[in-house]
N, C-alpha and C positions, 0 to 999 in steps of 0.2 A: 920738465917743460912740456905745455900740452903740444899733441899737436897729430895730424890723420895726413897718411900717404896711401896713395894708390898707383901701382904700376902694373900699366897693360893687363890690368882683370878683363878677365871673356868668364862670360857666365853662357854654358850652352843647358839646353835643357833639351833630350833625348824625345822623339817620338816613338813610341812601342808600337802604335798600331799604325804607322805609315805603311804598312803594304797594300793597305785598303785602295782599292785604284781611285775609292771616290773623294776618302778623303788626300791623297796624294794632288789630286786636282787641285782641290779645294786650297792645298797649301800653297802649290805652286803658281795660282792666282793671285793667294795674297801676301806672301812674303816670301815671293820665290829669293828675295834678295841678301835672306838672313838666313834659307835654310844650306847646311854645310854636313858633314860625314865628321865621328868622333874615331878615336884610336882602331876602335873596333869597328869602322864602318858601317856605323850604326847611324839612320838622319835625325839630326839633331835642327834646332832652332837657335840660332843665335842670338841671344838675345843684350848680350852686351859686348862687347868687341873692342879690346885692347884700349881701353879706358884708363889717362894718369892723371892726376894731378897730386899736390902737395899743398896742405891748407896747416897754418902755424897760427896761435896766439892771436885773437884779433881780426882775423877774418870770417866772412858773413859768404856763406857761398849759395846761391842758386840755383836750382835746376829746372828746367825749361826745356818743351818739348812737345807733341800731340801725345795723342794715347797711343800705348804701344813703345814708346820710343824707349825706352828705358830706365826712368827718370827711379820708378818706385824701385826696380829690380835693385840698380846701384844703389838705393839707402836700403834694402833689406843684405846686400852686400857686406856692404858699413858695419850694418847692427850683426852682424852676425849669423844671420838666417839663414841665409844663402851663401856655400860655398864656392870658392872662385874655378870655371876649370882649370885655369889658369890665369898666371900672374900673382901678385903679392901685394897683402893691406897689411899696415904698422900703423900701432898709433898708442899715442899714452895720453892718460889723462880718464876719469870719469865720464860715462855713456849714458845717456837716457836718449829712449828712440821714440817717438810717437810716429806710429806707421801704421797701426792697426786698432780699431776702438775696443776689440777683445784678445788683443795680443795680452798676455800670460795671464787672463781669466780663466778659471773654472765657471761655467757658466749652471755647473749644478748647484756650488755653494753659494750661500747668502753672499750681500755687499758684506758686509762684517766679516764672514769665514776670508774672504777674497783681500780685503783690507789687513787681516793679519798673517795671510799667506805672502801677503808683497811685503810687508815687515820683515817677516822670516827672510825670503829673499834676500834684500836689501843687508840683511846683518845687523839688524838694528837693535841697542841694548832695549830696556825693557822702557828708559825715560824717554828716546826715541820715538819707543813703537806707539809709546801713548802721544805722545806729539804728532807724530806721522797720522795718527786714528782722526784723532780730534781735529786737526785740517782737513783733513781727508770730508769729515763729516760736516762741517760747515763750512766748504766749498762749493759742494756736490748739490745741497739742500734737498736729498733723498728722504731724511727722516726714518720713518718707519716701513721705508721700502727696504731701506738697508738687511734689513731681518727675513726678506723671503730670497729662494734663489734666482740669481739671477736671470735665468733665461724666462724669466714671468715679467723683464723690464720689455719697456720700449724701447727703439734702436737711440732713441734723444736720453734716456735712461743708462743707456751702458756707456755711451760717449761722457756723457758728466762723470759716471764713475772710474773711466778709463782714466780721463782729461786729469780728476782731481788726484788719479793715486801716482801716476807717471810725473805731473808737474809738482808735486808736494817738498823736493829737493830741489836745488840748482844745478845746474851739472854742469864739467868740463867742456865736453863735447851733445851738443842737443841737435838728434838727425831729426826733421819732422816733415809729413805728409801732410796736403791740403784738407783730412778728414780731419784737423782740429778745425776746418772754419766750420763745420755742421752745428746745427741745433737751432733751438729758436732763439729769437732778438737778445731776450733779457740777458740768456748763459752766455751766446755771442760776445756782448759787450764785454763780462765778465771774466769769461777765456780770456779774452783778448788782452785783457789790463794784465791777465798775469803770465801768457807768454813775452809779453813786449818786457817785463820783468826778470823772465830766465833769459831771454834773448840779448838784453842788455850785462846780463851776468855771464853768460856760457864766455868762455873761452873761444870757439869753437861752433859757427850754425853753418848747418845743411836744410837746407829745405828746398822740397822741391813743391812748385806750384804753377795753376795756368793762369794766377791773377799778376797780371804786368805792378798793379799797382802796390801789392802786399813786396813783391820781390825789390820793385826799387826802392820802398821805404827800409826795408829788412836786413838786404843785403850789400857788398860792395865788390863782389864778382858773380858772375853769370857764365855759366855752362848749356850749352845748346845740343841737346842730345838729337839723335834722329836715326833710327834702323840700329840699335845699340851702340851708335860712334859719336863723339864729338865731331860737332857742325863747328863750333867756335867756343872760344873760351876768354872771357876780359869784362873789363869794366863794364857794369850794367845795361844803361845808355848805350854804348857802342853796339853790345849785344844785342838790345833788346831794334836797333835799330834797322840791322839785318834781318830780323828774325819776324817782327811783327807788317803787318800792313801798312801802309804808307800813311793813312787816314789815323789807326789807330794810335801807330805809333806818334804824329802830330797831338792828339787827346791827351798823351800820356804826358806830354813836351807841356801841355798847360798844366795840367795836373800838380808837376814839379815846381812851378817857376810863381 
């Protein structure tokens, strides 16, 4: 059975050069409220703070928050990037993360070398990987860009070949960040039709974004991060009702109805 738990994760992240009196300033001005001391006494930043929930079969979860708040850290949690300093994630079922447009790129090899490196990854037999290629390549509509390496793409160039090689399965559990809405109009619409496609299939969505409107269409709970803590956690609406403007949040009331 699928299904993703989190119990009281703190993600701290260590400063090495806080002896510096200028940047100690500097911190103290602007997050004096997250910064904390680790086992060794060492100042850390805190950047996620005893953070739970439990997401089962069927649930659509959102994350919501400014910048800073923690929203990316806890999906790079999820996906495995970042380890917890504490607390404990469990979770079963198939993962695919969109969080980064050159997450497990080689940016020296070709599209093609990078297309059958995710193959390999992936496990995939040989009828697979030719499956896997061939969506891959008329998703993307790279062509014969596919053949030089990648870091000779544009940054709308790596996003297409991220977008088509990460979405080419359906997966269990699908964490994703708002750098899938990038690119120009045409790819947009086109992303678009075919996350609304794994997101209807996943078991299992996390996504965290600052568009009120993608979150209520998407999802059917809302998490409100703020200084790496849960502000609130419930049905969309209730949330997003707290959390936004009083004006916006009214826009958003017609939006729906």
């Amino acid at each position: 059975m699928t299904y993703l738990e989190a119990s009281n994760i703190s993600i701290n992240f260590p400063l090495y050069h806080a002896e510096s009196r200028s940047l100690k300033k500097a911190l103290l001005g602007q997050v004096s409220s997250r910064l904390g001391v680790d086992k060794k006494s060492r100042p850390v930043v805190q950047a996620l703070r005893d953070v739970s929930f439990s997401l089962k079969s069927g649930d659509r979860l959102g994350l919501i928050g400014g910048n800073g708040s923690g929203k990316t850290t806890l999906l790079r949690a999820l996906s495995g990037i970042y380890q917890p300093t504490s607390g404990t994630l469990s979770m079963e079922g198939k993962l695919i993360s969109l969080l980064d447009p050159q997450q497990g790129m080689n940016l020296e090899l070709t599209g093609y070398e990078n297309i059958r490196l995710r193959s390999y990854y992936l496990g995939l037999s040989k009828a697979e990987s030719h499956a896997f290629k061939t969506d891959v390549v008329d998703f993307t509509e790279l062509k014969e860009f596919l053949d030089i390496p990648v870091r000779n793409y544009s940054s709308g160039m790596i996003v297409r070949l991220a977008f088509g090689m990460a979405t080419a399965f359906p997966p269990e559990i699908l964490l994703m960040d708002e750098w899938i809405l990038a690119g120009d109009a045409a790819f947009l619409a086109k992303a678009k039709k075919r996350v609304e496609g794994m997101v209807q299939h996943a078991d299992i969505l996390v996504l965290a974004s600052h568009s009120p409107s993608i979150l209520a269409q998407w999802t059917n709970r809302l998490i409100w991060l703020d200084g790496g803590k849960i502000v609130a956690d419930g049905p969309p609406m209730e949330v997003f009702e707290a959390y936004l403007p009083h004006q916006d949040f009214q826009n958003l009331l017609k939006e729906r109805s």
